[in-house]
N, CA, C and O atoms as a GROMACS GRO file, in nm:
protein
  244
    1UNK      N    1   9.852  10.878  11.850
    1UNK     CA    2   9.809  10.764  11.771
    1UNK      C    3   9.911  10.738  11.662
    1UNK      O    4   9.978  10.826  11.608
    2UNK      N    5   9.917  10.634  11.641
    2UNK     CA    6   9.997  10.581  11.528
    2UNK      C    7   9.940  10.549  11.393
    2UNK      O    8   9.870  10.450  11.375
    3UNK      N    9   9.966  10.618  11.315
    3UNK     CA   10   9.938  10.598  11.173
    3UNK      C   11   9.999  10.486  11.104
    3UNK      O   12  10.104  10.440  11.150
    4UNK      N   13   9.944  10.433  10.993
    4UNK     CA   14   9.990  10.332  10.921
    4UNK      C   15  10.066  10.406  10.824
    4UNK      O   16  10.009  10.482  10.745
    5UNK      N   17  10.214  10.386  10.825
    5UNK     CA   18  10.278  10.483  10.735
    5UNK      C   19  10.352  10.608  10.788
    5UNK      O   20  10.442  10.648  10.715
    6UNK      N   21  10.338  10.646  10.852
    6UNK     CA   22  10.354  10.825  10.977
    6UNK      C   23  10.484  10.747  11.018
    6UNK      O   24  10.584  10.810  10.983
    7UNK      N   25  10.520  10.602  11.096
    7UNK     CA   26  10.607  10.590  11.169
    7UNK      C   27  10.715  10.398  11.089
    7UNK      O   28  10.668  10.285  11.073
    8UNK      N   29  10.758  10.414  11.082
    8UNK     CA   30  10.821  10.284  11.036
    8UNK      C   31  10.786  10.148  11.121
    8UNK      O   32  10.805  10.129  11.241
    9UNK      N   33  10.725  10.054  11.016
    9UNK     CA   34  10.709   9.942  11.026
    9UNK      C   35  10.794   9.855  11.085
    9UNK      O   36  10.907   9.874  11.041
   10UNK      N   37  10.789   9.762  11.170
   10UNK     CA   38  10.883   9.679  11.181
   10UNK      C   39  10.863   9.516  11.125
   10UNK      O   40  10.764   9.444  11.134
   11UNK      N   41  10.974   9.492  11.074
   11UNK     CA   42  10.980   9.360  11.020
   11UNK      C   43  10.885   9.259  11.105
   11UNK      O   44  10.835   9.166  11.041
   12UNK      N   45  10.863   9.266  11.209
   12UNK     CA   46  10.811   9.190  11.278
   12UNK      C   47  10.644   9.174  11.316
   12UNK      O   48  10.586   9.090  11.385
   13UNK      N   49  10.588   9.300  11.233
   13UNK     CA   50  10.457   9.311  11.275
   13UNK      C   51  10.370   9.249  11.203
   13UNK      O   52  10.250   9.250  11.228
   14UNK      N   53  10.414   9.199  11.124
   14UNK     CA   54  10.299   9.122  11.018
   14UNK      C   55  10.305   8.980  11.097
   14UNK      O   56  10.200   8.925  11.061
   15UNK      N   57  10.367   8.898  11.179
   15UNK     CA   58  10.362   8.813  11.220
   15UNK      C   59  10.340   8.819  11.351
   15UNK      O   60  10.319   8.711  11.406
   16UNK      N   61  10.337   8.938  11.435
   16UNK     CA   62  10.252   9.000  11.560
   16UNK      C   63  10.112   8.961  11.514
   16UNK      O   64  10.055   8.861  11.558
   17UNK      N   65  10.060   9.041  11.424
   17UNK     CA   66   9.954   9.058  11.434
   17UNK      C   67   9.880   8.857  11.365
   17UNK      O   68   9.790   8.785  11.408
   18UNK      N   69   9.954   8.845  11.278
   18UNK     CA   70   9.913   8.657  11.253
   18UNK      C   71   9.874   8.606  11.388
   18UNK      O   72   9.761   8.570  11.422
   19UNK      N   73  10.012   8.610  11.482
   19UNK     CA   74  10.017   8.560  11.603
   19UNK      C   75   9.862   8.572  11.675
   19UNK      O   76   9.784   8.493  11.727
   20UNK      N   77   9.865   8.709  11.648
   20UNK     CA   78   9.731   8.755  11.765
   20UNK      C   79   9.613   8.700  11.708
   20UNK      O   80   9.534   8.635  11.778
   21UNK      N   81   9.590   8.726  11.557
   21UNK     CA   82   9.476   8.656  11.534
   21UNK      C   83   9.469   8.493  11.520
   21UNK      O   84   9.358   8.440  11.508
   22UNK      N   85   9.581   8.417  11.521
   22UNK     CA   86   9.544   8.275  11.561
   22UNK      C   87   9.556   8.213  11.652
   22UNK      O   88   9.563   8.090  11.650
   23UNK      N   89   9.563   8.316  11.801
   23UNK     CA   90   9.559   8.304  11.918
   23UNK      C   91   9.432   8.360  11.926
   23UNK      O   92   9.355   8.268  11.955
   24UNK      N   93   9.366   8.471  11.915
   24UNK     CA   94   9.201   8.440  11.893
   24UNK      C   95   9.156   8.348  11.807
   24UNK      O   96   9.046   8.303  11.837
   25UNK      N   97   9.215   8.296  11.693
   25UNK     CA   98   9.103   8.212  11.649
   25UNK      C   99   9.065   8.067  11.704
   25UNK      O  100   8.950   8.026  11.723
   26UNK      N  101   9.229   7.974  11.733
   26UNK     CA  102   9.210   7.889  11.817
   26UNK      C  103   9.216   7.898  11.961
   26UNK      O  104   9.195   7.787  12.011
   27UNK      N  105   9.235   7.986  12.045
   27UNK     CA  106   9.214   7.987  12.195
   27UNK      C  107   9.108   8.050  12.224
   27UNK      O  108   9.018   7.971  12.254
   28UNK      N  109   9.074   8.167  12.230
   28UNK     CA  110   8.994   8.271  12.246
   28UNK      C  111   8.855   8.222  12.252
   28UNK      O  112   8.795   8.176  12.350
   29UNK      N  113   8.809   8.241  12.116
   29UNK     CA  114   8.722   8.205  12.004
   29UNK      C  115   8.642   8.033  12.086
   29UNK      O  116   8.527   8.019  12.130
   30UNK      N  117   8.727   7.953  12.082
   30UNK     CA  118   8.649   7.848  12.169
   30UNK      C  119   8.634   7.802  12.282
   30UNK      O  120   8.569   7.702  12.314
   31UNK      N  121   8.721   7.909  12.384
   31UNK     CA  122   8.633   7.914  12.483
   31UNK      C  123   8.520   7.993  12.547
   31UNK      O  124   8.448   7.964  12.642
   32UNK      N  125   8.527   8.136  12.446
   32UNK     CA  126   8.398   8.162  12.441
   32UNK      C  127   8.262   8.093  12.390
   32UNK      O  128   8.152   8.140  12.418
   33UNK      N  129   8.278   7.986  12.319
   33UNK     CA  130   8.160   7.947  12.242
   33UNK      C  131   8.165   7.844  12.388
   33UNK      O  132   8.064   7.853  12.458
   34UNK      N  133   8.272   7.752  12.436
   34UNK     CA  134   8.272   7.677  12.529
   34UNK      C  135   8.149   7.751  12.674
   34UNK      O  136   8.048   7.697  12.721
   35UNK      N  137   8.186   7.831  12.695
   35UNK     CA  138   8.129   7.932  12.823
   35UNK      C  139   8.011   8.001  12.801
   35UNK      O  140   7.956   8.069  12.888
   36UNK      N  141   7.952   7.981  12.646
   36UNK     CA  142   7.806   8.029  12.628
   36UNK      C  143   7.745   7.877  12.591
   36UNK      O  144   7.622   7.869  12.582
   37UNK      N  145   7.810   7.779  12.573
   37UNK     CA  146   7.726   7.679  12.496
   37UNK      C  147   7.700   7.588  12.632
   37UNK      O  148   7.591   7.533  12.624
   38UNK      N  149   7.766   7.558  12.750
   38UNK     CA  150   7.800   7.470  12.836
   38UNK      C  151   7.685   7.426  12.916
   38UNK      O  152   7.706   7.329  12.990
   39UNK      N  153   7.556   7.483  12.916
   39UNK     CA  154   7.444   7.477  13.058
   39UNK      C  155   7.327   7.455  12.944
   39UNK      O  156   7.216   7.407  12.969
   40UNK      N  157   7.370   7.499  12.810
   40UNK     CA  158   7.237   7.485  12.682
   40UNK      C  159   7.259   7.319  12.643
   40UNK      O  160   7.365   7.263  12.616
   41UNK      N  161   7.083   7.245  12.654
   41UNK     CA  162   7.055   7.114  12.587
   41UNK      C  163   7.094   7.127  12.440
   41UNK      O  164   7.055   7.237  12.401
   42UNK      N  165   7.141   7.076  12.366
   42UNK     CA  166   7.192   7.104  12.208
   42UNK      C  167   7.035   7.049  12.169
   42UNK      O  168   6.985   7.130  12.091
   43UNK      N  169   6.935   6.926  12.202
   43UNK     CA  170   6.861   6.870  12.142
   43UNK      C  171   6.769   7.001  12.098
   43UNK      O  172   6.717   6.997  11.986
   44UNK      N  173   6.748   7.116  12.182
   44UNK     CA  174   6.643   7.216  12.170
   44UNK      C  175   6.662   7.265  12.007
   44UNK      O  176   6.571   7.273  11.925
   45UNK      N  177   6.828   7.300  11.979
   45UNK     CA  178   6.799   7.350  11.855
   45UNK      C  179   6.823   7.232  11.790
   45UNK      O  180   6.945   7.230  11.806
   46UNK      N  181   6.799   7.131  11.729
   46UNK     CA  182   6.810   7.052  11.631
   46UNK      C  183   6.627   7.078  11.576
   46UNK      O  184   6.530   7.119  11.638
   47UNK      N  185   6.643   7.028  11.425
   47UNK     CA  186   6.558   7.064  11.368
   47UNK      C  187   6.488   6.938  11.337
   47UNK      O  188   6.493   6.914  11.216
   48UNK      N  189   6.393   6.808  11.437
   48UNK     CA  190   6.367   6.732  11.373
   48UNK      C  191   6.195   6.769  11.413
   48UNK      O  192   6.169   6.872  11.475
   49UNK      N  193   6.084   6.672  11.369
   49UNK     CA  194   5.945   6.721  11.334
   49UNK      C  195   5.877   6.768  11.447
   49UNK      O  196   5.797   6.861  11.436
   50UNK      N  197   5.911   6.686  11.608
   50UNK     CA  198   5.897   6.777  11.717
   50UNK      C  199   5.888   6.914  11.692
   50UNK      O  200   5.789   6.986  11.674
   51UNK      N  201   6.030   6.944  11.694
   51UNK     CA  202   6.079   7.103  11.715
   51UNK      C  203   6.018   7.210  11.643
   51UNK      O  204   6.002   7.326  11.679
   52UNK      N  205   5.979   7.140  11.513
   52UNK     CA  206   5.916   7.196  11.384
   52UNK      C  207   5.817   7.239  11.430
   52UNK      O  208   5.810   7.360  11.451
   53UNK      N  209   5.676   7.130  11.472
   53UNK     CA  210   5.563   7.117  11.492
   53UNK      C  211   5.544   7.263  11.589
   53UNK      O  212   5.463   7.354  11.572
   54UNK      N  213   5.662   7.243  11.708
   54UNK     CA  214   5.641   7.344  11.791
   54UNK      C  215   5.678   7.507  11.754
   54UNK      O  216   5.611   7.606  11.784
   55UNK      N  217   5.753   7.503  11.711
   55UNK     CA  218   5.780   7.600  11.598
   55UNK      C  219   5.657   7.675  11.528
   55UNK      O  220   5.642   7.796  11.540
   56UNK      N  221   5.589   7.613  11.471
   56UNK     CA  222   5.499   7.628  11.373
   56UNK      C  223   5.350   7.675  11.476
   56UNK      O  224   5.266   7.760  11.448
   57UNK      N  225   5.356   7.614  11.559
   57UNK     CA  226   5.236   7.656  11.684
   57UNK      C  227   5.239   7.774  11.727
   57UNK      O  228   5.142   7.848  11.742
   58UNK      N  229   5.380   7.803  11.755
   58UNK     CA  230   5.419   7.931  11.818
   58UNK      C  231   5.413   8.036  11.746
   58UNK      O  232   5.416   8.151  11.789
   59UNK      N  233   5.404   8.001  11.628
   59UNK     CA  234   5.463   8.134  11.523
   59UNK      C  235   5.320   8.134  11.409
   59UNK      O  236   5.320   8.114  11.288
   60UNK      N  237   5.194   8.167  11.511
   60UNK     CA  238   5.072   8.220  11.406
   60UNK      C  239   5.058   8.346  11.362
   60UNK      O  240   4.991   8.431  11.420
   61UNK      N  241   5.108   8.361  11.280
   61UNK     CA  242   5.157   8.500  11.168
   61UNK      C  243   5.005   8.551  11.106
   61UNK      O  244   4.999   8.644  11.025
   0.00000   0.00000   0.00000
């Protein structure tokens, strides 16, 4: 294993690792939300008095 410090840094790793995380943040990152969101109606979660009403039926506490 490599320690932080144990072995010399290279000039180049601070912008490896940028790289990697804004290649997950814009690639990655939305096509996972793409590939879980794609087959779900969006209207289900919106919050208008429908949804509420039903909400509120379901949930006798």
């Amino acid at each position: 294993m490599i320690f932080y410090g144990l072995i010399d840094v290279s000039i180049h790793s601070k912008k490896i690792l940028g790289f990697g995380v804004l290649i997950l943040f814009f690639i990655v990152f939305p096509l996972f939300s793409y590939y879980r969101w794609k087959d779900k109606k969006i209207e289900d979660y919106y919050l208008n008095s429908e949804n509420l009403k039903k909400f509120k039926e379901n949930n006798d506490l």
